[in-house]
Each structure stands twice: as structure tokens, then as C-alpha cells.
C-alpha distance (Angstrom), angle and dihedral (degrees) to the residues before:
residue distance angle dihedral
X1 . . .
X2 3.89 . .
X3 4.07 96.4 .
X4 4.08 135.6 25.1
X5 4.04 105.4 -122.0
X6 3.92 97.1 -146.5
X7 3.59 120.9 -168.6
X8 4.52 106.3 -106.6
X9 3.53 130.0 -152.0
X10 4.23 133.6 157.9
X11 3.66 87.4 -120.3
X12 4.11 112.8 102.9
X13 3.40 134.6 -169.6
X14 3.81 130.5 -171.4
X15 3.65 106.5 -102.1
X16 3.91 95.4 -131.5
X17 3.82 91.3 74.7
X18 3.53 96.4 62.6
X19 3.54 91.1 59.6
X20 3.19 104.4 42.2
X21 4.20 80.3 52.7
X22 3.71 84.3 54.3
X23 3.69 97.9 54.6
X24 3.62 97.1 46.5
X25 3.87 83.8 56.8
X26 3.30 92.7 54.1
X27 3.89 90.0 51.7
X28 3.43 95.2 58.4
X29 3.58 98.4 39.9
X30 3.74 80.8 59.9
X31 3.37 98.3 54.2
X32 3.83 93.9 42.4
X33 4.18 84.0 58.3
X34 4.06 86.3 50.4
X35 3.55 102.2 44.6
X36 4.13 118.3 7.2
X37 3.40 130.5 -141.9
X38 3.69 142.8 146.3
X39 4.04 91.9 -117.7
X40 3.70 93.0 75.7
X41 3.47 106.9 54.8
X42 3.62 91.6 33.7
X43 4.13 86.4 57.5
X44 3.57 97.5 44.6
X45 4.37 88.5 42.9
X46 4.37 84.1 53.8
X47 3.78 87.2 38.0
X48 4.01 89.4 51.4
X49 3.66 92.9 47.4
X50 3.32 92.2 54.9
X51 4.03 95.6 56.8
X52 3.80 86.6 36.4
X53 3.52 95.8 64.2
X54 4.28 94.2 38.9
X55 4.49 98.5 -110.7
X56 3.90 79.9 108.3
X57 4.21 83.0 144.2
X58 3.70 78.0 77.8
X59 3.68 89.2 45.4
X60 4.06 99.3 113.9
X61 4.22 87.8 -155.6
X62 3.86 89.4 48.1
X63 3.75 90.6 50.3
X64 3.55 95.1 45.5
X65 4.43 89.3 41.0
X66 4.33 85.9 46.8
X67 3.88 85.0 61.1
X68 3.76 105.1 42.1
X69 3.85 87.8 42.2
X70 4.60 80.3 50.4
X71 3.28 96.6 37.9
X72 4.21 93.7 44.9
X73 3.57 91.4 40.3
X74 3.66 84.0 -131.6
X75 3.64 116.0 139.5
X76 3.69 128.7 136.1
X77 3.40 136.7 -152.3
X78 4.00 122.1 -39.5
X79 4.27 105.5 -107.2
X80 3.56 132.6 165.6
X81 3.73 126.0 -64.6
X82 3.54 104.7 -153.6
X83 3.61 95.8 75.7
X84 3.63 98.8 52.5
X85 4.48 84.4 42.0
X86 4.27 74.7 57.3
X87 3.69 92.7 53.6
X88 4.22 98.8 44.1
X89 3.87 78.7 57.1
X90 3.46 88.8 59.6
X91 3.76 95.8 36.8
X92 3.96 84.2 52.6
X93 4.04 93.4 50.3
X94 4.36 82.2 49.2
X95 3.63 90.4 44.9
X96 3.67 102.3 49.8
X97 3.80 89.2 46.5
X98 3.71 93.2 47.9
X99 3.95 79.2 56.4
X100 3.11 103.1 44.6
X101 3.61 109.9 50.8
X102 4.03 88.2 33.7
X103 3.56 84.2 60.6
X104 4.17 92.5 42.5
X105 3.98 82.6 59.1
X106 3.77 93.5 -106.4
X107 3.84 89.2 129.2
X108 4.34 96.3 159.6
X109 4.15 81.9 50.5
X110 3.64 91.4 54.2
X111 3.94 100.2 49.4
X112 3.47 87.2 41.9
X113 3.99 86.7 62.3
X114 3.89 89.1 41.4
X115 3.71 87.4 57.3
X116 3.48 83.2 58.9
X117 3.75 99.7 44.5
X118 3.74 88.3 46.7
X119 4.08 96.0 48.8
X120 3.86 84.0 54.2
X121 3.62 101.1 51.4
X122 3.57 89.4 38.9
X123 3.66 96.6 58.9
X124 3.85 90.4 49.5
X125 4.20 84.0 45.6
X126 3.66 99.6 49.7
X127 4.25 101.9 26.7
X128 3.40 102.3 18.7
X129 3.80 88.7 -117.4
X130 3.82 124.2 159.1
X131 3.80 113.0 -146.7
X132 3.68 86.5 -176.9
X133 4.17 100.4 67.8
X134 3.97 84.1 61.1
X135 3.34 102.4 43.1
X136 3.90 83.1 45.5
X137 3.76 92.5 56.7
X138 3.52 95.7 50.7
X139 3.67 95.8 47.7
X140 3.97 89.0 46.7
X141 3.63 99.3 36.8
X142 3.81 99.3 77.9
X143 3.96 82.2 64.3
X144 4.29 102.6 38.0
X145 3.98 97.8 95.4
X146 3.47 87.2 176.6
């Protein structure tokens, strides 16, 4: 694979709020490890949808990442959105599986997907590293003749 094929759109977003999205993930996922319960997933699975399906102004981590990234003055630079709409897909596909088979009683099945929901948002938290644009081009490349 010589190029990433990322998913474009005209609508930008200020690359701080993704991150700050990311580490509030991670927080939860934390706490979800520490002390299970259904709420958590089932928050972050609503919460995912919500990005997923672009009305992230509804988007209770978005709200709360707009203000820290107001209030701290911290912003970034302006990128594109459609990549990180890509990756709350993916978060929602995690999410509802984390749900679902916490719910089913398969508890070790649904950290183990948390692990995975966690490693993601932390690599976009910590290196400001998409997961999403590669699994993108592999899922799209199959079709790119080009």
C-alpha cells in the first residue's frame, strides 16, 4: 500500500476536539475495566451514534471537548471531518459489541473489545493517529481501480 485512501468532505473540524473526544473515551473505558456496568458502554454506544450519523452538537463528549478546547484556548489546526465521521463508525461497531456481549454475560469478551476501543482512541489521544484512514483503505481498496 503506497497511499492511505481517507474518506473527504468540505466539513472541518479543529483537530483538538477529536482528542480531547479520544481521551474522554479512554476515561471511561477505564472506569468500565474498574468497576463494570452496562451504563458505560451503553453511553459511549448512544454517544457513538450520535457522531456516526454527523448531529455530534448533540454529542455529550463533543460538547464537553468544544468547551475544554474554549475554555483552554487550545485548539489546533482545522482538518477534515470525514475521517474522524469514519472512525465514530467504527467506534459505534466497538461500542455496540462491547454492549452487546457485556450484556449477553460474556464480560472477558467485552473488555477484550474495550481494550480495543481504548488502544484506538488512545493512539489518536496520544499521536494523533487515525486507525480509521487505514482501515478505510483497506475496506475501499478492493473497489479504487485507480
Amino acid at each position: 500500500m503506497n497511499q492511505l485512501i481517507c474518506p473527504i468532505s468540505a466539513d472541518k473540524v479543529y483537530d483538538a476536539i477529536p482528542r480531547i473526544v479520544a481521551l474522554s473515551v479512554v476515561v471511561l473505558l477505564v472506569v468500565f475495566a474498574i468497576k463494570p456496568t452496562i451504563l458505560l458502554p451503553l453511553f459511549l454506544l448512544v454517544d457513538f451514534a450520535l457522531r456516526s450519523f454527523e448531529k455530534g452538537e448533540y454529542s455529550l463528549l463533543t460538547i464537553v471537548a468544544t468547551k475544554i478546547s474554549s475554555f483552554t484556548n487550545i485548539k489546533g489546526v482545522q482538518i477534515n471531518k470525514a475521517p474522524k465521521v469514519f472512525a465514530a463508525r467504527l467506534g459505534l461497531i466497538l461500542s455496540l459489541l462491547i454492549f452487546v456481549t457485556y450484556l449477553l454475560g460474556f464480560a472477558q469478551l467485552s473488555f477484550a473489545l474495550a481494550l480495543v476501543l481504548g488502544f484506538c482512541a488512545g493512539l489518536e489521544l496520544v499521536f494523533n493517529f487515525c486507525l480509521g484512514c487505514y482501515i478505510y483503505t483497506y475496506l475501499i481498496l478492493p473497489f479504487n481501480k485507480n
